[in-house]
N, C-alpha and C positions, 0 to 999 in steps of 0.2 A: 504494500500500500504506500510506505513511505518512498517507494522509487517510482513509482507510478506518481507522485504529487510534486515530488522534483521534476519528472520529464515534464509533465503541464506546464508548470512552473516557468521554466525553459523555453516550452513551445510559446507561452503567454508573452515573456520578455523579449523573445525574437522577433514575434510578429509588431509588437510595440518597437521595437527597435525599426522593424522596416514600413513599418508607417511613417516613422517621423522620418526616414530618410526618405520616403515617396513623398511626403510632405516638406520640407527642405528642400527638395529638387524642384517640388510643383511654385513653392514659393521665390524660387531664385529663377522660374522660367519669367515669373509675373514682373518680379523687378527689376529686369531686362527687362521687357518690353515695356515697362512704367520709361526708361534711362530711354532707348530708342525712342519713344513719343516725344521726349524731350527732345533728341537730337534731331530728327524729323523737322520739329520748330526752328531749330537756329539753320538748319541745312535747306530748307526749303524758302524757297523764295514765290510769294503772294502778288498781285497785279497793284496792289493798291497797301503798302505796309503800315500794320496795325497789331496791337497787342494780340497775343496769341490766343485763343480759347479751346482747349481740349475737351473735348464731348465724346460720351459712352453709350450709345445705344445697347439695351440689350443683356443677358445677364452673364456677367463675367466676372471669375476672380480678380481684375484689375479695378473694378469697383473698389476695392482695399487700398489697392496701392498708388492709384493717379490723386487721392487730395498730396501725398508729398510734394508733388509741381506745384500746387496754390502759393501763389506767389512768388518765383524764384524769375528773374531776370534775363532776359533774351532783347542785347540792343537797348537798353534802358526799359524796357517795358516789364509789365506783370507779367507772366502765365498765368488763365485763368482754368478754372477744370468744372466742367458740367457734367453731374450726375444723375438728371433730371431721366425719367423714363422716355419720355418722350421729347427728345433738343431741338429745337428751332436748329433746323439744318443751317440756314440764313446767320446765323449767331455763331457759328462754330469753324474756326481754322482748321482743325485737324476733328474728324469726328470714326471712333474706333466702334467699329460693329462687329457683335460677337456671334451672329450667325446669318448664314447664307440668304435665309428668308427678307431677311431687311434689305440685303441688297435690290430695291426692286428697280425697274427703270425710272421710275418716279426720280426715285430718289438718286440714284444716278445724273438723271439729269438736272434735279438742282443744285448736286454737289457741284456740277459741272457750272451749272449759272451763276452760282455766289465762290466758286472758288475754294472749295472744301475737299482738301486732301485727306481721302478714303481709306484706313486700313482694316485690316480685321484678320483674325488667326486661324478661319477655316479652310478647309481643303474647297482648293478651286476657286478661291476669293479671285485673285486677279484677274483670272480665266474670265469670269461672269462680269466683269467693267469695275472691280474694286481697283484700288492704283496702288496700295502697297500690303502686301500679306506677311507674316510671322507665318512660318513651319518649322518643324522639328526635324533635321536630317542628323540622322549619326549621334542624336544625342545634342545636337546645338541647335540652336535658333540661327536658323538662315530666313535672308527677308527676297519676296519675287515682286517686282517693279511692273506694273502695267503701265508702260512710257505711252503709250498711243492716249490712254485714259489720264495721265496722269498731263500730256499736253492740251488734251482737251480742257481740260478747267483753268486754262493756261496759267497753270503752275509750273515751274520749273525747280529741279534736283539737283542738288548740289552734285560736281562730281565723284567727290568723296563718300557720297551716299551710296552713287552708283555702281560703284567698284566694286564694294559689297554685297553685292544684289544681283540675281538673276533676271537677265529685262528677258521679256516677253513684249509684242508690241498686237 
């Protein structure tokens, strides 16, 4: 009985042990891409320049980690970060969508009209008219560039962003 309650024991502390390192990893994916939203802002260049506003459509674990950017500086301006369910596209410099369904052409096309560069972290985001995606290859966050989509809202990319990044067009 007593080596039967040490193996549980064991089995209880390992799997607690590998939660937090799934947990550890899921949270250090999030604060990368919290750090890239930020870099996106100083590396991207807008038609008309103005304080930045970062918007979250949708429900994602970066809901935790984007109020860090409230307030921190790009060019003398605030960051500002909207966690509003539903953002005035219209209002939002960078606005991150956390699933595919939101991408709709609606919405597409006004990101396109006010100038609102699009990312989001699901499979085929680019593909479908989003302009910058978060995937997971090998273990890392690599980011895919939809340059054709991301000309259209005539935005333009730094080329230090581009380097990094798989274009697709």
């Amino acid at each position: 009985m007593r080596l039967l309650t040490l193996l549980l024991l064991s089995i209880c502390v390992w799997f607690a042990g590998f939660a937090r390192a799934e947990e550890n990893s899921q949270s250090r994916e999030f604060q990368l891409k919290t750090a890239y939203l930020f870099h996106f802002a100083e590396l991207a260049q807008w038609p008309n320049p103005a304080p930045v506003t970062i918007c979250l459509q949708g429900r994602s674990l970066l809901r935790a980690y984007l109020p860090v950017l409230e307030g921190q500086q790009i060019n003398g301006n605030a960051v500002h970060v909207n966690l509003a369910d539903a953002p005035d596209v219209a209002q939002c410099s960078i606005l991150f969508l956390s699933d595919l369904a939101g991408l709709s052409p609606v919405l597409t096309e006004q990101a396109r009209q006010h100038h609102v560069l699009l990312v989001g972290d699901v499979e085929n985001f680019a593909n479908h008219g989003g302009m910058v995606q978060f995937t997971l290859r090998d273990n890392r966050l690599k980011l895919v560039v939809n340059l054709a989509a991301v000309k259209s809202a005539d935005l333009k990319l730094s080329s230090k962003l581009l380097r990094m990044a798989e274009i697709i067009e």
